[in-house]
C-alpha positions as CSV (number, residue, x, y, z in Angstrom):
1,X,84.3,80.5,96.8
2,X,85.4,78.6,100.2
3,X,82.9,77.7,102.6
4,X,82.1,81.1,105.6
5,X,85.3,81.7,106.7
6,X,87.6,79.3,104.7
7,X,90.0,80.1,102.3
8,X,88.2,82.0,98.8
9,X,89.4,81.5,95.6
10,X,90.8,84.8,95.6
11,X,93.0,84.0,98.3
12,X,96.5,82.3,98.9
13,X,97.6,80.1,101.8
14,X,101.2,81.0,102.9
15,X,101.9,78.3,105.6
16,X,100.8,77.2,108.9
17,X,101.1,80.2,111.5
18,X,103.2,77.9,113.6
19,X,105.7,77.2,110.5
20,X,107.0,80.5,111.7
21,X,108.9,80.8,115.3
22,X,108.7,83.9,117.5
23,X,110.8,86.8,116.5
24,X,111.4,85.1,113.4
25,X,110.6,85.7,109.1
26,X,110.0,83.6,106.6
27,X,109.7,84.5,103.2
28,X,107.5,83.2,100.1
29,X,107.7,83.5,96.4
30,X,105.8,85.7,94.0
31,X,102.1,84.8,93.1
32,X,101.9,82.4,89.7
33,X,102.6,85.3,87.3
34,X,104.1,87.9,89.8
35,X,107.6,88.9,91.0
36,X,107.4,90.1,94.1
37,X,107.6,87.7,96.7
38,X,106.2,88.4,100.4
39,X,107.5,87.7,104.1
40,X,106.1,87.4,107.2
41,X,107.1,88.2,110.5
42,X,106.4,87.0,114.4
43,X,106.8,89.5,117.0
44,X,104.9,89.2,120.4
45,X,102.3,86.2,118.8
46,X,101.0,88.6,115.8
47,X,101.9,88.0,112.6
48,X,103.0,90.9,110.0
49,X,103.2,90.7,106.4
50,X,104.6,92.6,103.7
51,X,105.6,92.7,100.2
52,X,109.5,91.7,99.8
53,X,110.2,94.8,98.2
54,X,112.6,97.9,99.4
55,X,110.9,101.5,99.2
56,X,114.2,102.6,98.5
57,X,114.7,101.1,94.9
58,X,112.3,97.9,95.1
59,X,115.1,95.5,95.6
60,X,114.2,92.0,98.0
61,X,114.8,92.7,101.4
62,X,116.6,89.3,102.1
63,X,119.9,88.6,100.6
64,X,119.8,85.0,102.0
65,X,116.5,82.9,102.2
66,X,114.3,84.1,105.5
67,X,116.9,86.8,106.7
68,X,114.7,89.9,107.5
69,X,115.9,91.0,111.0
70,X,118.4,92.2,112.7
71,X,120.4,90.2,114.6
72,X,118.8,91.5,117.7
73,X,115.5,90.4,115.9
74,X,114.1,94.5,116.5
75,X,113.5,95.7,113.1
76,X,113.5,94.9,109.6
77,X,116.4,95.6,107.7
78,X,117.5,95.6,104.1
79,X,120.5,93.9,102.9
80,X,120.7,95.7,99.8
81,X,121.2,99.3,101.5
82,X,120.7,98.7,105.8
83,X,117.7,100.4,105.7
84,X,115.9,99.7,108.8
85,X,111.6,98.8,109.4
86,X,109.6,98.5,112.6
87,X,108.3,95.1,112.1
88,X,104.8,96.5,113.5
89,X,104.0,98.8,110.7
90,X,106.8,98.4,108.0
91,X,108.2,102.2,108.6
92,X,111.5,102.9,107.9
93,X,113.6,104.6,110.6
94,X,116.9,104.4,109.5
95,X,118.9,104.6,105.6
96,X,118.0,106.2,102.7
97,X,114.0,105.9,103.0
98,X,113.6,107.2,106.5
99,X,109.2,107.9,107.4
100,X,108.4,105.8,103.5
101,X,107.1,102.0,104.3
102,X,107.0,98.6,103.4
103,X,103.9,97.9,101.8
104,X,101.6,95.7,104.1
105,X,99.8,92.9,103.3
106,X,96.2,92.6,104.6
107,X,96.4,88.7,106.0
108,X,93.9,86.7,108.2
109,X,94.4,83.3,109.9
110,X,92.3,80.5,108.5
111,X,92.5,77.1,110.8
112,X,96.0,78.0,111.6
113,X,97.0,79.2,108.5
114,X,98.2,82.7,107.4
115,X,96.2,83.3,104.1
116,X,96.6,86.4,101.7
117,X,94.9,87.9,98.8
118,X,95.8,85.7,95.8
119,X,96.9,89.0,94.1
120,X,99.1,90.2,97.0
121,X,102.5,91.5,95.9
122,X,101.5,91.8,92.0
């Protein structure tokens, strides 16, 4: 275990929270073991995370590395099949898996970086 409020054992640091701009995503690879990567988002100074994964048929998100949004940098949106999220809560609301979600990732900021449960995305 970390020291009070460090990063546990049981925990994974993802990168600095200023390694990722405003209105901007940035994904990260799959846990040793896993295959589901994750991605974070920043929209108005809060940082969202989620597993890469498309409710739809579980495809990545991102076609290319770190390209999550939109062009307008509003929502979410799926390569594979232009199914659109609200970055706030991961809810799709447009494409073939409109009300399902993208499945958060609970996430706190240690020292400046965005750390995850170890197991997250598994």
């Amino acid at each position: 275990m970390g020291v009070e409020g460090g990063v546990t054992a049981a925990e994974r640091v993802l990168c600095r929270e200023e390694d990722i701009a405003e209105g901007t995503a940035r994904g990260f690879a799959a846990a040793p073991g896993g295959f589901t990567g994750l991605f974070a988002v920043k929209k108005e100074g809060r940082i969202h995370v989620y597993v890469n994964s498309c409710p739809h048929v579980g495809l990545p998100l991102d076609m290319m590395p770190h390209r999550f949004l939109d062009a307008k940098r509003q929502t979410i949106i799926c390569s594979a099949h232009g199914a659109r999220f609200r970055i706030a809560d991961g809810i799709c609301v447009t494409g073939p898996c409109i009300g399902e979600a993208l499945e958060a990732v609970p996430h706190r900021i240690v020292e400046g970086q965005i750390v995850v449960p170890a197991a997250a995305g598994l």
